[in-house]
C-alpha positions as CSV (number, residue, x, y, z in Angstrom):
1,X,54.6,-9.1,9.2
2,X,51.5,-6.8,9.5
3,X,51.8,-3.7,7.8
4,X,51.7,-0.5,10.6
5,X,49.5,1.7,8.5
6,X,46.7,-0.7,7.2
7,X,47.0,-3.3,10.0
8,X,47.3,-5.8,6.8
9,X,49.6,-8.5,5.5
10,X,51.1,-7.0,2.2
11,X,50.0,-8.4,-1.0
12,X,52.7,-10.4,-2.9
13,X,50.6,-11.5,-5.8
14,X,48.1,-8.9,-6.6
15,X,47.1,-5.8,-5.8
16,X,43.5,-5.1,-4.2
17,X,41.5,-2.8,-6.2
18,X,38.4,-2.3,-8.4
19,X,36.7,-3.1,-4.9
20,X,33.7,-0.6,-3.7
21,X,34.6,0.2,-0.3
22,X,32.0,0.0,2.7
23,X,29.7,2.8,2.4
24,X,31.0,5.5,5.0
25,X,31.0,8.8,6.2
26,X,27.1,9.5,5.0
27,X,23.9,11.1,7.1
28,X,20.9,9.1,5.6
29,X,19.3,11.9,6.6
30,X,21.3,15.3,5.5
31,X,22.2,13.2,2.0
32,X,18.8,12.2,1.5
33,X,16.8,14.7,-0.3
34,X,13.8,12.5,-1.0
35,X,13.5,11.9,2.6
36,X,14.3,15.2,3.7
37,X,11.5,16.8,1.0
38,X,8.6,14.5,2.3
39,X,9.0,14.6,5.8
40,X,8.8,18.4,5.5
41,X,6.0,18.6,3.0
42,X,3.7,15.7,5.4
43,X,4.4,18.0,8.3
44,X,7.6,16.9,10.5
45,X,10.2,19.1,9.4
46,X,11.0,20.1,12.7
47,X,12.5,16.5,13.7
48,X,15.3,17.5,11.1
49,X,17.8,17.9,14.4
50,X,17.0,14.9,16.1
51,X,16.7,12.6,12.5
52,X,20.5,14.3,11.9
53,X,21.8,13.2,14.2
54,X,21.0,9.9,13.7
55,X,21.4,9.6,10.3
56,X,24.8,9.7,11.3
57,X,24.9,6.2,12.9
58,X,24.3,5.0,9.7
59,X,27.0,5.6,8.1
60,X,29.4,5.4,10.9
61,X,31.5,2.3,10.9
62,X,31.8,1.6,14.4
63,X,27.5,1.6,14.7
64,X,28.0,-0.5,11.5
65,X,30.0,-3.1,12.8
66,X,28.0,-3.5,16.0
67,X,24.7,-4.3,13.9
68,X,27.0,-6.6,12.2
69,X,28.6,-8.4,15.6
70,X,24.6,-8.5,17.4
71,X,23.5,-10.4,14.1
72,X,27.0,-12.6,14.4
73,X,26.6,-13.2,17.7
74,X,23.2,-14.3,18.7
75,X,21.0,-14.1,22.2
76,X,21.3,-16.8,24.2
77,X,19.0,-17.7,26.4
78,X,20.1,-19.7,30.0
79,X,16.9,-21.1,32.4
80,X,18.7,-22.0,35.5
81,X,21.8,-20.5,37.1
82,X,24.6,-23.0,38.3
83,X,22.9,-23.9,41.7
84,X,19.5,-24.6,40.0
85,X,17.8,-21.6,40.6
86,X,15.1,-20.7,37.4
87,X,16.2,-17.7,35.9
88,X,14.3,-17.2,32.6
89,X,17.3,-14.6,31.3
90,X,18.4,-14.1,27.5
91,X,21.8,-12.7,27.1
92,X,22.9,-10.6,24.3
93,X,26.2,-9.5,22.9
94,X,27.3,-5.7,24.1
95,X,26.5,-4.7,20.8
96,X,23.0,-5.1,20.8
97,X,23.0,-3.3,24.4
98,X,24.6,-0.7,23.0
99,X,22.1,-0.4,19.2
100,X,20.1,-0.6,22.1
101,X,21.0,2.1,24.0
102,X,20.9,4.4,20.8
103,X,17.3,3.6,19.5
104,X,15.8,4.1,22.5
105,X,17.5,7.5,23.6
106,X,16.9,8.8,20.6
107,X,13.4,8.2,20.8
108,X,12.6,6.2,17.9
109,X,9.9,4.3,20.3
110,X,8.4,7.3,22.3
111,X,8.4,10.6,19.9
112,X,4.9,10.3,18.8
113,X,4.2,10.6,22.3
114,X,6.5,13.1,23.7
115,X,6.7,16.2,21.3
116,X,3.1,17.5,21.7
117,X,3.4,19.1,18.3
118,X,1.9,18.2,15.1
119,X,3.5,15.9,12.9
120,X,4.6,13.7,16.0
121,X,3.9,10.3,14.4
122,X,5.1,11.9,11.2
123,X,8.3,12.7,12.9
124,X,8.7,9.4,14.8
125,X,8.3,7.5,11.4
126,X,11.6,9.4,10.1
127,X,13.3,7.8,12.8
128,X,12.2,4.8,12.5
129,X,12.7,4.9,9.1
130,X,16.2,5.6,9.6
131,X,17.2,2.7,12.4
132,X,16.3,0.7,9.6
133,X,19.1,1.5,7.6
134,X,21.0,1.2,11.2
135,X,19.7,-2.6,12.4
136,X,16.2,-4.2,12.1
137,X,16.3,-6.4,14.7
138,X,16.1,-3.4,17.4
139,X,13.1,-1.9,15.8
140,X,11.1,-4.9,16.9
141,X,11.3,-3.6,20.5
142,X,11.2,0.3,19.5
143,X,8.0,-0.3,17.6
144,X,6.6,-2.4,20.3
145,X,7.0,0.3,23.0
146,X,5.5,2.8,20.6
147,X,2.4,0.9,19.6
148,X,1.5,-0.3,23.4
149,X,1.0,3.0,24.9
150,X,-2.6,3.5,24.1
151,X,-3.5,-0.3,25.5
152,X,-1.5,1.1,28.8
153,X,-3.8,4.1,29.3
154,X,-6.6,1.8,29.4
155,X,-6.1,1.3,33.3
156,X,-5.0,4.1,35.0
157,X,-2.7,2.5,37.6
158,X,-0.7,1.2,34.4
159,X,0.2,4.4,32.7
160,X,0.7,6.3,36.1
161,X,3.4,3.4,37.1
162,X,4.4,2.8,33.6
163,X,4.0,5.0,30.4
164,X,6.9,7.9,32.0
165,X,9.5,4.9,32.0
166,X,8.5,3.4,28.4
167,X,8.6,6.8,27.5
168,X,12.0,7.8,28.6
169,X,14.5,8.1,25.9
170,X,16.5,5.4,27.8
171,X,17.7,2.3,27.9
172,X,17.7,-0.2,30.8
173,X,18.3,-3.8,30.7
174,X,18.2,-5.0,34.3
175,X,15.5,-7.0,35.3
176,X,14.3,-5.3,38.0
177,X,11.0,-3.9,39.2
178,X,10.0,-0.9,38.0
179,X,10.3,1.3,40.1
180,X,14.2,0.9,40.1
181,X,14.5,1.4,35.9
182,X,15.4,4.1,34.3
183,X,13.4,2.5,31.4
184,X,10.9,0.1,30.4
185,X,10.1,-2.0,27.7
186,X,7.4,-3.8,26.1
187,X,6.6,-7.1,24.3
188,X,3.9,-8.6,23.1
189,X,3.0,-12.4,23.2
190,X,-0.5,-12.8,21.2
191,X,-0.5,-16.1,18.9
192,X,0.3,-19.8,19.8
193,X,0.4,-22.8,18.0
194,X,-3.0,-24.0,17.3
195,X,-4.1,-20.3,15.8
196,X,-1.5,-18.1,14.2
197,X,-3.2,-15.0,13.1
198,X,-6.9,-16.6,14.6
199,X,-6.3,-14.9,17.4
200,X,-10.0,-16.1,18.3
201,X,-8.7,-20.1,18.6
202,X,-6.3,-19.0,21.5
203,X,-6.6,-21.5,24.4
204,X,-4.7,-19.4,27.4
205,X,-7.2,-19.3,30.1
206,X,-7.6,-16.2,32.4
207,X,-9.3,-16.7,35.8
208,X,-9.9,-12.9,37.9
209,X,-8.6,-13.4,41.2
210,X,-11.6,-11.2,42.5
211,X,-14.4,-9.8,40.8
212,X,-12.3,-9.4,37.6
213,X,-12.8,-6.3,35.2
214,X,-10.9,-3.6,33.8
215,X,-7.9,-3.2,36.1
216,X,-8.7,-6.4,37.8
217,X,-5.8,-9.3,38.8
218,X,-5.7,-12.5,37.0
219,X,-4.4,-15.4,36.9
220,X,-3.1,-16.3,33.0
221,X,-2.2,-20.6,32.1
222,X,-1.1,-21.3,28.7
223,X,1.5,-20.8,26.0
224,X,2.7,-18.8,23.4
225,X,4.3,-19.4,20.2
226,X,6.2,-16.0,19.2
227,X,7.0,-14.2,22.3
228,X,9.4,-11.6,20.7
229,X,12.3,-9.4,23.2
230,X,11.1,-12.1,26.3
231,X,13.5,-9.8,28.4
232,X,11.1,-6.8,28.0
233,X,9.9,-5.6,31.7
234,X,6.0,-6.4,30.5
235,X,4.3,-7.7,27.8
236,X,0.6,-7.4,26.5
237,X,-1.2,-10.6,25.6
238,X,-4.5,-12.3,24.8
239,X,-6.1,-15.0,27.1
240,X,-9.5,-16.4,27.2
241,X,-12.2,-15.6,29.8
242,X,-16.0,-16.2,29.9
243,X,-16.8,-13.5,28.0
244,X,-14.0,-14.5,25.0
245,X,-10.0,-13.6,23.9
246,X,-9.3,-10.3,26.4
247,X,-6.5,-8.4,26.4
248,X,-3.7,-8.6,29.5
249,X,-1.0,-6.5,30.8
250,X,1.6,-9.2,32.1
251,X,4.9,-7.4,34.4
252,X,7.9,-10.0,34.1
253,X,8.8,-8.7,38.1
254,X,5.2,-8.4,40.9
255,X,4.7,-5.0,43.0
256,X,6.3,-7.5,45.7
257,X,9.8,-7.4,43.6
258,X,9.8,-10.8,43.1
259,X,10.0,-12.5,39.3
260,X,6.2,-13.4,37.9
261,X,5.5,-16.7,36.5
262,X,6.5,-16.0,33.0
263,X,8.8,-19.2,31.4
264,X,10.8,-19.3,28.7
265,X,11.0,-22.5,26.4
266,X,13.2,-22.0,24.1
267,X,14.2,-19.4,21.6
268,X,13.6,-19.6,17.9
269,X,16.1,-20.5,15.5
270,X,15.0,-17.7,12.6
271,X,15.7,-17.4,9.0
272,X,16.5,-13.4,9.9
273,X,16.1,-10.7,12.8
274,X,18.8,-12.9,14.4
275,X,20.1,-9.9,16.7
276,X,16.3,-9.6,18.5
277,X,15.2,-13.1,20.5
278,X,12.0,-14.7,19.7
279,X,10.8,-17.0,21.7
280,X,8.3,-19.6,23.0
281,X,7.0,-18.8,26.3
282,X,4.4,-20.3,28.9
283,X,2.3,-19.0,31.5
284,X,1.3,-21.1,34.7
285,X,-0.7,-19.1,37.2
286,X,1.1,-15.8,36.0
287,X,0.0,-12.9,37.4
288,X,-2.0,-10.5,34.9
289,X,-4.3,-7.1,34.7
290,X,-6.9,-6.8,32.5
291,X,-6.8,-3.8,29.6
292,X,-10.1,-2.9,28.7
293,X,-13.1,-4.8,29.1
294,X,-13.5,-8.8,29.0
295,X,-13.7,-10.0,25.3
296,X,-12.3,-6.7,23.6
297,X,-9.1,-8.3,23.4
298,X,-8.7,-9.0,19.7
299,X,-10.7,-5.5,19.0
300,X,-7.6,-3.9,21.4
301,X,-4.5,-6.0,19.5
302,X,-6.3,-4.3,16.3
303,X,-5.8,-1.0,17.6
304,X,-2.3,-1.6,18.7
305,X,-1.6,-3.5,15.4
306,X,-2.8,-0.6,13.4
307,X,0.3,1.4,14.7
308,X,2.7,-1.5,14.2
309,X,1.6,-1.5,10.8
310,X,2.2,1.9,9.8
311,X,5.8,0.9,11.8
312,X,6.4,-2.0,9.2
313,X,5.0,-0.2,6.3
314,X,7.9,2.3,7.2
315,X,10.4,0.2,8.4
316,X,10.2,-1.9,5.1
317,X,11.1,1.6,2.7
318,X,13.7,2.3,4.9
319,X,15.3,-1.3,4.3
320,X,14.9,-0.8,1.1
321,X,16.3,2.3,0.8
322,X,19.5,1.4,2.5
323,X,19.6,-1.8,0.0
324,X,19.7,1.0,-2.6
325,X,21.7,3.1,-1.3
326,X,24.4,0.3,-1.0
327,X,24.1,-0.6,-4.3
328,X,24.3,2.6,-5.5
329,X,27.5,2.8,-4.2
330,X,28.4,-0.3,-5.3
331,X,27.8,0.4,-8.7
332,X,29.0,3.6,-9.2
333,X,32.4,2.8,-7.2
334,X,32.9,-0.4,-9.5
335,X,34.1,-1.2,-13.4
336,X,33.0,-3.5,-15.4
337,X,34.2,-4.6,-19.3
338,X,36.4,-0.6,-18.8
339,X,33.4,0.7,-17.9
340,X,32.0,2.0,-14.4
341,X,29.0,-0.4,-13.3
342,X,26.7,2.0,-12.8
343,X,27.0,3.5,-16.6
344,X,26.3,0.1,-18.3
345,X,22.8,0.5,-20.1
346,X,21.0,-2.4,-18.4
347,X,22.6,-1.9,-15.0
348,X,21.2,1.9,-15.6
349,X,17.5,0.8,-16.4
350,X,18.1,-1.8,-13.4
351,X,19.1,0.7,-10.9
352,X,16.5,3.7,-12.1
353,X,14.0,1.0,-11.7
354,X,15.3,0.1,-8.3
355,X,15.0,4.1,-7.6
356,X,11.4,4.1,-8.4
357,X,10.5,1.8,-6.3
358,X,12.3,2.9,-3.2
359,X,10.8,6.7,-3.5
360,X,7.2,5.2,-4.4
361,X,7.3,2.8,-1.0
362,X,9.1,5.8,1.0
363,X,6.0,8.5,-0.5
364,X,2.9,6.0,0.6
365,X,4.5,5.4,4.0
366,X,5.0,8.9,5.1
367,X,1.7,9.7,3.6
368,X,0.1,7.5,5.9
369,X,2.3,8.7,9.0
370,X,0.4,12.1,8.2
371,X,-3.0,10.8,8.0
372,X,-2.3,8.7,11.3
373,X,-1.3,12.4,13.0
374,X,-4.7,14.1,11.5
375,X,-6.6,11.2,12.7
376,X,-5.5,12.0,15.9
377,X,-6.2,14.9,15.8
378,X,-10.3,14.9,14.9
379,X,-10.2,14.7,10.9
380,X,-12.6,12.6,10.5
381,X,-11.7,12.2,6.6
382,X,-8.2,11.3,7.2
383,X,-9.2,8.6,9.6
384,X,-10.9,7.1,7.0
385,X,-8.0,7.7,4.6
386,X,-5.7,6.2,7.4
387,X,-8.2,2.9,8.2
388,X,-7.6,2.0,4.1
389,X,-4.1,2.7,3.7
390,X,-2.8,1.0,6.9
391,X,-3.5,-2.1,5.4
392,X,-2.2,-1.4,1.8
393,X,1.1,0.4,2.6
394,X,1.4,-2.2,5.1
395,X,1.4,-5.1,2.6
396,X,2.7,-3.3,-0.5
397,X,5.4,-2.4,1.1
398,X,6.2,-5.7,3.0
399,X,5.4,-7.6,-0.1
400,X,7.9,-5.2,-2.3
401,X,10.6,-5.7,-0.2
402,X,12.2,-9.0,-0.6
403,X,12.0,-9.0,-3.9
404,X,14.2,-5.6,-4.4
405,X,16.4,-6.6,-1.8
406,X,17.5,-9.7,-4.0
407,X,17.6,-7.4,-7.0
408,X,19.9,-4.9,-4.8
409,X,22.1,-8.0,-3.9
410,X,22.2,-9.5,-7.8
411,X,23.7,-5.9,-8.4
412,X,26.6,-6.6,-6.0
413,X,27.5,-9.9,-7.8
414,X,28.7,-12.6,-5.4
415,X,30.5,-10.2,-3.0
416,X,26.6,-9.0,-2.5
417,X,26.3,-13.0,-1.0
418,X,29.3,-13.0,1.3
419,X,28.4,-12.6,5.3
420,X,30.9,-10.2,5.7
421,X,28.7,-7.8,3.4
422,X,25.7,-6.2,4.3
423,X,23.3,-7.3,2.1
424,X,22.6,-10.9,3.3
425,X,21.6,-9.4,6.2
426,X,19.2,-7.2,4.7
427,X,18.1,-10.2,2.1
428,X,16.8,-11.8,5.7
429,X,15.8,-9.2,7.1
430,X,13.2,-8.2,3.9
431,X,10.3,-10.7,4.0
432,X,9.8,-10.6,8.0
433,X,7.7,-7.5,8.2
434,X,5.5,-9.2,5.7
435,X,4.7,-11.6,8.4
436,X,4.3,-9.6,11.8
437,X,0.9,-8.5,12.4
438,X,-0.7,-10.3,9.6
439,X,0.7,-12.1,6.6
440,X,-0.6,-11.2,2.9
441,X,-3.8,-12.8,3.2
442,X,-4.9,-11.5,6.5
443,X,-4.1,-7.6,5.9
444,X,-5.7,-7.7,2.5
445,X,-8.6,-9.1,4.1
446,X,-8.7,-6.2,6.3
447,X,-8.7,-4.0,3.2
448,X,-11.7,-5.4,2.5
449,X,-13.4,-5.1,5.9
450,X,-12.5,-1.3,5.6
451,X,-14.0,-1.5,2.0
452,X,-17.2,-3.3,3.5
453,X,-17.7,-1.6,6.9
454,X,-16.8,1.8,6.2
455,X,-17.8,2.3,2.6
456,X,-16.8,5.9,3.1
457,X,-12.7,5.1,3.0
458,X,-13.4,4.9,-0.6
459,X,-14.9,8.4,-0.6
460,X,-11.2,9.7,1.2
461,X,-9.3,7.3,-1.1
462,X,-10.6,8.7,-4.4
463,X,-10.8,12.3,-2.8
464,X,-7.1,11.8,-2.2
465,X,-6.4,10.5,-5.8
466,X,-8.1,13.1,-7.3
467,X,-5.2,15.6,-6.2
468,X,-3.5,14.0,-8.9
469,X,-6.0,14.5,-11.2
470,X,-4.6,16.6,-14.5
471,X,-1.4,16.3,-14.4
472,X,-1.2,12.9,-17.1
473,X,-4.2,11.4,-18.6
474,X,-2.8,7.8,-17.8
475,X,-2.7,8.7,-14.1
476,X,-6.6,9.8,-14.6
477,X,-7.5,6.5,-16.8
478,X,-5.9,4.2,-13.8
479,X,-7.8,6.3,-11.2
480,X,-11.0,5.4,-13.2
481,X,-10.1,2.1,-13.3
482,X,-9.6,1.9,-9.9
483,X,-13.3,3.3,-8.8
484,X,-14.7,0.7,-11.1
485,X,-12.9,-2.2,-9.7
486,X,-14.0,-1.2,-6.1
487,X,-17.6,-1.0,-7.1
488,X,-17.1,-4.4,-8.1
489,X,-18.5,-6.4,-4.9
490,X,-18.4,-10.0,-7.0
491,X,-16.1,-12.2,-5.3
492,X,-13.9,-9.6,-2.9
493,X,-12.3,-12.1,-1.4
494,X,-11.1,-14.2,-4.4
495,X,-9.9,-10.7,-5.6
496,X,-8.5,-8.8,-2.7
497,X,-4.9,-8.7,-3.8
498,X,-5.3,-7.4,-6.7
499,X,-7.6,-5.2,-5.3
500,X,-4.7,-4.4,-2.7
501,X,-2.2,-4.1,-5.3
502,X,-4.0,-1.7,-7.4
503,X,-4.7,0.7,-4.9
504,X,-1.5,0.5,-3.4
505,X,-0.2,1.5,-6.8
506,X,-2.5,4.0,-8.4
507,X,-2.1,5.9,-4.8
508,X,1.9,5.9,-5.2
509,X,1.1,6.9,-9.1
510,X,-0.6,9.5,-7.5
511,X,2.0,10.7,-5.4
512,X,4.9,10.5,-7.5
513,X,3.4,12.8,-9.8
514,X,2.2,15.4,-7.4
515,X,5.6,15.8,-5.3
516,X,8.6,13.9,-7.4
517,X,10.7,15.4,-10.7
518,X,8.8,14.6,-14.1
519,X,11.6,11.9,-15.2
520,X,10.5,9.9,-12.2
521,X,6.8,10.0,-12.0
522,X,6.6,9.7,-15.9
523,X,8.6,6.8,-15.7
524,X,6.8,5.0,-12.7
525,X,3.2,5.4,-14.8
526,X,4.9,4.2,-18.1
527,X,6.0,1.1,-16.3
528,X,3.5,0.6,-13.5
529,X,-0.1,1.7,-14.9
530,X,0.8,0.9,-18.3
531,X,3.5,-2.0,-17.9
532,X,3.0,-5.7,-18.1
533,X,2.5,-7.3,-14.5
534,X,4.9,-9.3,-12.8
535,X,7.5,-7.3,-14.7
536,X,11.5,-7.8,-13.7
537,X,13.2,-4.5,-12.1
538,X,15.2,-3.6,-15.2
539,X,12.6,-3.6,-18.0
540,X,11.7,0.9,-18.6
541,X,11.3,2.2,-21.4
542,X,14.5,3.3,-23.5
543,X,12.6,7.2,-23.7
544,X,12.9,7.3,-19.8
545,X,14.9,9.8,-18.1
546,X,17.7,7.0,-16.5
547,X,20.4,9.4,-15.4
548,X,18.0,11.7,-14.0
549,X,15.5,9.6,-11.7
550,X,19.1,7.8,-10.0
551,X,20.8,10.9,-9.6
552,X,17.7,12.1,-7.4
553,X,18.0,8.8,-5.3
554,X,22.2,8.9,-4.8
555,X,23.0,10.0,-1.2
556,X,24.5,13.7,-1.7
């Protein structure tokens, strides 16, 4: 018989303990004083209200379990109804209507754009940083939504019909037109088979049904190989014209009401992200407007790119902070040889290590959330410090991720490889930002076309090293190091991760000394500037400052 209280079957030969519990009843936010310290210091303290709240959801087992059940339970897609009609519709479990239904009315897609205030991309990044201790495979459709609204002000007609309903802090998922939705969102469908990330060898033809041009009608034919969130009301793509790759707005439903020619294959069976539908999609005289002008369209997925990529640089510390913050818990709730986890020297030297990491990769994030906002707002030097770092937070971050998520899950021991638990689905989830908008290779090939076209980033770069300056003379030495090694224009391209890698590091050095406690940002030089490479999480120094640098991390 079930026991009333716990819902349970009693135990008859054992009894249950020395077991962490699920990690409940914590605001990412409120209990976060890392986070809460750097969003206030790079100029979005006043989101504090709307990031409580949903720091909440984090910790809240019922939000929990949903992210759990819309991973479990997968979208399905269906392409005809029972008569035979073609329907093109994905269907998703409640649960991942209802994560849904969260992320988008608490603006995690549309803040940058609604708050008029400083510190509005700033303060967006908080919460997206946030969902992604919540569920990652929503923030593929919040991030979209965020980073489409400057293509939809190219035409006029588009952001008067559309940008107020992407923009609403709602959630609708009828496929209607839309004017009937309370609110929209957007996909994007850019690479297909033959290309990847040469967005240049795409083969989707556009012919204008007129005269063509900015705002024109087209008609797109061709296919596309990642089409992610295919039930999205519109979706901005690349197709070929005369004058090369443009750049299309593509509305699943026409002004008539009726469903445009946009046809799902198939969805893609993925390693991770399973709660969010990928899919393969083809156009056959769909109905398109142009965004911008004719060949611009690689130039305009760039500029929306840029943004996503500031959204994975983000998303990917959030993850990870989450995967520390579970195994924090895990640790310090667990005993081991009559001793709590957490206490044992090398689990200690593991888990600083782990802490390190997490606040360096939080630190270069929001630092580049505050030079996106002063770009925007005419400084011309944090533009350039903003073109630089996009690309190194972007793969730093990314490329940090899966490897401390499997450290985070070797801490839990084999309960941290059991679906039930978390951390498989964050050990998924870790290496897929890495990919979006340009694997490795491609965005530190970028690095060096910011290096190479606008020689003065590494005039802002150094400038914003040299902050730093004085505070430890190993700190000073690597910034050296660094100007020499970008002066260096042998072989770039051979060299452009370790290029990547060193200024991704020096500038979270940098940062760790100017705004973290001396334990950490001693420790982080000690083991990053003057460390061996390739080093394992786990291997400070026995001077460091253990107890310290993971108290600062534990949620309080």
């Amino acid at each position: 018989m079930l026991a009333r209280e716990t819902r349970t079957y009693p135990t008859t030969t054992h009894e249950v303990t020395n077991q962490s519990g699920a990690l409940t009843g914590v605001n990412v936010f409120a209990q976060d004083a890392i986070l809460r310290e750097t969003v206030a210091r790079e100029g979005a303290g006043w989101v504090a209200e709307r990031a409580l709240r949903l720091g909440d959801a984090a910790g809240d087992p019922i939000w929990q379990e949903r992210a759990h059940l819309a991973n479990q339970n997968e979208p399905r897609f269906t392409s005809h109804d029972r008569f035979g009609h073609r329907i093109d519709l994905v269907e998703f479990h409640p649960s991942y209507h209802a994560l849904m239904e969260l992320a988008f009315g608490s603006g995690v897609h549309s803040l940058a754009w609604n708050a008029n205030r400083p510190g509005a991309h700033t303060a967006r990044a908080a919460l997206s940083y946030i969902w992604n201790q919540i569920e990652n495979g929503v923030g593929c459709p919040t991030g979209m939504a965020y980073s489409a609204i400057p293509s939809l002000r190219l035409v006029p007609e588009i952001r008067s019909l559309w940008e107020g309903k992407v923009l609403a802090d709602a959630y609708d998922p009828r496929p209607v037109p839309i004017a009937e939705k309370a609110g929209a969102t957007i996909g994007m469908a850019l690479t297909e088979k033959q290309g990847g990330s040469d967005l240049r060898a795409n083969a989707t033809r556009a012919v204008p049904v007129s005269g063509g041009g900015p705002g024109g009608e087209y008609r797109l034919t061709g296919h596309k190989w990642f089409c992610s969130a295919p039930m999205s009301d519109a979706f901005l793509t690349l197709a070929q014209t005369e004058k090369g790759p443009s750049c299309f707005f593509v509305p699943r439903s026409l002004p008539d009401g009726t469903r445009n020619r946009f046809f799902i294959q198939r969805l893609k069976d993925k390693c991770g992200n399973r709660s969010n539908a990928s899919s393969e999609i083809e156009y056959d005289d769909t109905y398109a407007v142009l965004l911008g002008e004719e060949g611009r369209g690689v130039r305009i997925a760039i500029e929306m790119a840029h943004l996503t990529r500031l959204d994975f640089a983000v998303g990917s510390a959030g993850l990870m902070r989450w995967a520390l913050s579970l195994t924090l818990h895990h640790t310090h709730n667990r005993r081991v040889f009559q001793r709590v986890l957490a206490e044992q020297p090398l689990m200690r030297n593991v888990l600083a290590d782990l802490c390190l990491e997490s606040e360096a990769a939080t630190l270069i994030a929001f630092r580049l959330a505050r030079a996106v906002d002063e770009a925007a707002a005419g400084s011309e030097e944090a533009r350039l410090l903003e073109r630089i770092l996009t690309p190194v937070a972007k793969f730093w971050n990314c490329k940090r991720a899966p490897a401390f998520v499997a450290e985070c899950l070797e801490c839990h021991g084999g309960n941290g490889f059991i679906e039930e638990q978390p951390m498989p689905r964050l050990y998924r989830e870790a290496p897929l930002n890495g990919i979006w908008e340009g694997a490795g290779n491609v965005i530190c090939l970028d690095v060096l076309r910011a290096l190479q076209r606008e020689p003065d980033t590494v005039a802002a770069l150094l400038a914003e090293l040299s902050l730093a300056r004085g505070a430890d003379r190993r700190l000073d030495l690597a910034i050296d190091a660094l100007e020499v090694e970008l002066s260096d224009t042998r072989d770039q391209e051979h060299r452009a991760r370790q290029i990547t890698i060193q200024i991704a590091t020096v500038m979270e050095a940098a940062l760790l000394v100017r705004h973290s406690i001396p334990a950490t940002a001693d420790a982080f030089v000690a083991s990053r500037l003057e460390g061996l490479p390739n080093r394992a999480f786990g291997s400070l120094a026995r001077d460091c400052d253990l107890a310290a640098i993971v108290a600062r991390s534990r949620l309080s």
